[in-house]
RODO-2510 file (C-alpha; in nm, 4 decimals, decimal comma):
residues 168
     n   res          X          Y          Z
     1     x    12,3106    26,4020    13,5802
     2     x    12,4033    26,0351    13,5571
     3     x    12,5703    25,8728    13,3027
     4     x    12,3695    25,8564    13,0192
     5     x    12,6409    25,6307    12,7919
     6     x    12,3628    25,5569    12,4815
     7     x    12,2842    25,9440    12,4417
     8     x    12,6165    26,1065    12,4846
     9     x    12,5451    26,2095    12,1566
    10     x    12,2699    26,4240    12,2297
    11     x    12,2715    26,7783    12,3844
    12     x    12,2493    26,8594    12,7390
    13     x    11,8919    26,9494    12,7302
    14     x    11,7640    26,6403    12,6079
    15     x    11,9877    26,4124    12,8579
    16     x    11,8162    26,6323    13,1267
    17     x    11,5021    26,5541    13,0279
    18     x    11,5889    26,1957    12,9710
    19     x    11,7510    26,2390    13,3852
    20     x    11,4289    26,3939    13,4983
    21     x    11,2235    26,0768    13,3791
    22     x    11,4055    25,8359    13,5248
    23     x    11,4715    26,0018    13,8653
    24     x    11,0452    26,0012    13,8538
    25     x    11,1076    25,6260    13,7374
    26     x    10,8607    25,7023    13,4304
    27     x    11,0653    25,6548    13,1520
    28     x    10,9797    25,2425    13,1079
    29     x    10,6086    25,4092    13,0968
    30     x    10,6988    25,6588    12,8648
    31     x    10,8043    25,3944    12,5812
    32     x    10,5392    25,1539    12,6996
    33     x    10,2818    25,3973    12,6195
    34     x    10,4862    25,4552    12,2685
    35     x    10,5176    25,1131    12,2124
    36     x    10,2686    24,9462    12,3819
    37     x    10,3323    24,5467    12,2706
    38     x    10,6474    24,3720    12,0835
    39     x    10,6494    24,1968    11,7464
    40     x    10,5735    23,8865    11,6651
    41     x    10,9056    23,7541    11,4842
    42     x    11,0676    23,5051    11,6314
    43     x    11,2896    23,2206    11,3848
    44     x    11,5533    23,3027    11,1700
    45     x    11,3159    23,1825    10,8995
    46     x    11,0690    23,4899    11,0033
    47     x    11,3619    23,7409    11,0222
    48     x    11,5141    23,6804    10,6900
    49     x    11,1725    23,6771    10,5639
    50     x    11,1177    24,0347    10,6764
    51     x    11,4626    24,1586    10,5703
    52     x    11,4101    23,9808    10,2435
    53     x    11,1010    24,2019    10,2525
    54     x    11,2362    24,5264    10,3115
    55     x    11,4950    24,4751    10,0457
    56     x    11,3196    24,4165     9,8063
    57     x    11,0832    24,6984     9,8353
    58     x    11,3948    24,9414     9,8542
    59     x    11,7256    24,7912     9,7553
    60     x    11,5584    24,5655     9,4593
    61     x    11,9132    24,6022     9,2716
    62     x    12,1251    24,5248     9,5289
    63     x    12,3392    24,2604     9,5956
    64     x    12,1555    23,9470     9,7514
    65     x    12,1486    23,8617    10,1386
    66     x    12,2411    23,5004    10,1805
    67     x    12,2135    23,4882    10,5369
    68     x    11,9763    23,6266    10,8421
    69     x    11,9507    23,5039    11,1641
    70     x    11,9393    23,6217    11,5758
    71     x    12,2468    23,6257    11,7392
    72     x    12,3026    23,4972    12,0815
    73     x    12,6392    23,6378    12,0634
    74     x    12,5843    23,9976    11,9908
    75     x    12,5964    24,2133    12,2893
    76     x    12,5206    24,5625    12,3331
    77     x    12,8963    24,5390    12,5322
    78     x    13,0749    24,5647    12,1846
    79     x    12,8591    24,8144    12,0291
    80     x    12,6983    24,5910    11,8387
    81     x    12,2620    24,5991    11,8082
    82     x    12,3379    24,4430    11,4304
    83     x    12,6408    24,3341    11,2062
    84     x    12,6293    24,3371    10,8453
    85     x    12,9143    24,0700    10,6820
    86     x    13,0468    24,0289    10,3576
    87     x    13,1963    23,7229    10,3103
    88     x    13,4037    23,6891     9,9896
    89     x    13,5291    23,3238     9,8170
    90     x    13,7186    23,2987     9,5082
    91     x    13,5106    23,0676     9,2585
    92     x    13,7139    23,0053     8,9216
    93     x    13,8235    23,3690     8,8504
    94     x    13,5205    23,5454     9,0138
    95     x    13,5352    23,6932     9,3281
    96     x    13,1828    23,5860     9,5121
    97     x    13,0785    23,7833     9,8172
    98     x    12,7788    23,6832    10,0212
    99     x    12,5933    23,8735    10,2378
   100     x    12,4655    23,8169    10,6274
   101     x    12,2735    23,9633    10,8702
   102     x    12,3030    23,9068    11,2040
   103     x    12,0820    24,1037    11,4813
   104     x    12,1443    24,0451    11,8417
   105     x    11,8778    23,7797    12,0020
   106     x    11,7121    24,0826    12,2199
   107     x    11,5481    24,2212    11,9805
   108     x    11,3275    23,9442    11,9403
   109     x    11,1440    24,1211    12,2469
   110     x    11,1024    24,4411    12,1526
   111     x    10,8560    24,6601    11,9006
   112     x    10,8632    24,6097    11,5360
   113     x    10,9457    24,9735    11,5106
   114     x    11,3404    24,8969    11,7005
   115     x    11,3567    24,5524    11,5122
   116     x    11,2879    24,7836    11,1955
   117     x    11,5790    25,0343    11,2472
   118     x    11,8217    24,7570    11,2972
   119     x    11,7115    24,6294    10,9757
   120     x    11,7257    24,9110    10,7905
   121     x    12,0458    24,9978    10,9295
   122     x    12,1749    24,6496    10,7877
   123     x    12,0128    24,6483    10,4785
   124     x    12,1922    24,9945    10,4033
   125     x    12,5650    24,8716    10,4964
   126     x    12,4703    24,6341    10,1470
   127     x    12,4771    24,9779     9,9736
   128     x    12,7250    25,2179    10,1852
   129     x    12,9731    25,0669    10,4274
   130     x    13,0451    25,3755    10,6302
   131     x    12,8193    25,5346    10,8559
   132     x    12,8208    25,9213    10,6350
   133     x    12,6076    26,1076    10,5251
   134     x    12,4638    25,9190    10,2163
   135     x    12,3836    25,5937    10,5099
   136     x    12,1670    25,8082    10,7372
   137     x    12,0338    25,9292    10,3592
   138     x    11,9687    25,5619    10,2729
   139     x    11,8055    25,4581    10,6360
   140     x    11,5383    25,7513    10,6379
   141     x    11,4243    25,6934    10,2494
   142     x    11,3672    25,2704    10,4429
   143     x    11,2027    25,4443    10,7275
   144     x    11,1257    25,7710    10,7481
   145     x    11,1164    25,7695    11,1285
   146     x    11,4715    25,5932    11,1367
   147     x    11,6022    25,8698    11,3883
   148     x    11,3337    25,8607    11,5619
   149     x    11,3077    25,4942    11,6480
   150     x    11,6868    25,5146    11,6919
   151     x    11,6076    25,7463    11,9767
   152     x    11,3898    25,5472    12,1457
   153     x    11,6126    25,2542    12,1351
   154     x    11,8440    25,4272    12,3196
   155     x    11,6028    25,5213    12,5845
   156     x    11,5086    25,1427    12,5861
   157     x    11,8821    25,0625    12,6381
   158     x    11,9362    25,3002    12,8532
   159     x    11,6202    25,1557    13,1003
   160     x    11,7933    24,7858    13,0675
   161     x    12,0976    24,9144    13,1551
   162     x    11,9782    25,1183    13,4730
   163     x    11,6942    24,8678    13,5913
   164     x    11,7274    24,5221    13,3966
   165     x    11,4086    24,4591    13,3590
   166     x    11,2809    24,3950    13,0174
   167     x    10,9919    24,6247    12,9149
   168     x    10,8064    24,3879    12,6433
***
């Protein structure tokens, strides 16, 4: 079996199947079919827009996000699809933190559904900082298919990595 590096996490049956579909070089038609066309968001203005969006139909109470924006910068290399930042300033004798959003330029060509889960994955560091149990809780209330679409990232990383061509 080759190495699989975004689903070590998974069990050996599914990284077989995973194996099986690329040695029959159907796995770019597999999410194709899934997925058949990419979103439509482009500009920083249209991604804040959509995150601004999301939070405010679940995280209404939660602290504001300042900042959103694509990220040339953000590779897959550092284990990074997204990075959620807290910037703190002292102003008089308040502590003021801002938030920001960054998500790495490639997902401006791919489905809503993967530009979603990074998204929601963001908007939930506002709330819980550490990846536990009361995250993933947070993420699948935002999208019920959150582990699901996570998958299928993978699989879409995991296609770049062995072919490097871009699906969408």
């Amino acid at each position: 079996m080759q190495s699989l590096k975004y689903l070590s996490a998974y069990s050996d049956q599914t990284r077989a199947q995973v194996s099986l579909l690329i040695a029959q070089h159907k796995l770019a038609d597999v999410l194709r079919k899934r997925y058949p066309a990419a979103h439509g968001i482009r500009t920083d203005r249209a991604l804040y827009d959509y995150i601004q969006d999301l939070k405010s139909e679940f995280l209404r109470n939660a602290e504001p996000i300042n900042k959103v924006a694509f990220d040339s910068k953000i590779h897959v290399i550092q284990h990074a699809l997204g990075l959620h930042t807290a910037i703190s300033r002292v102003q008089g004798s308040k502590l003021k933190a801002k938030h920001e959003i960054r998500v790495a330029s490639m997902f401006k060509d791919v489905p809503l559904e993967f530009l979603r889960m990074i998204a929601v994955h963001e908007l939930a560091h506002v709330k819980e900082k550490q990846h536990d149990k009361a995250f993933y809780k947070l993420c699948t209330y935002m999208e019920p298919n959150y582990h699901q679409y996570e998958f299928d990232l993978r699989l879409y990383l995991t296609e770049l990595d062995l072919s490097g061509q871009r699906i969408w």
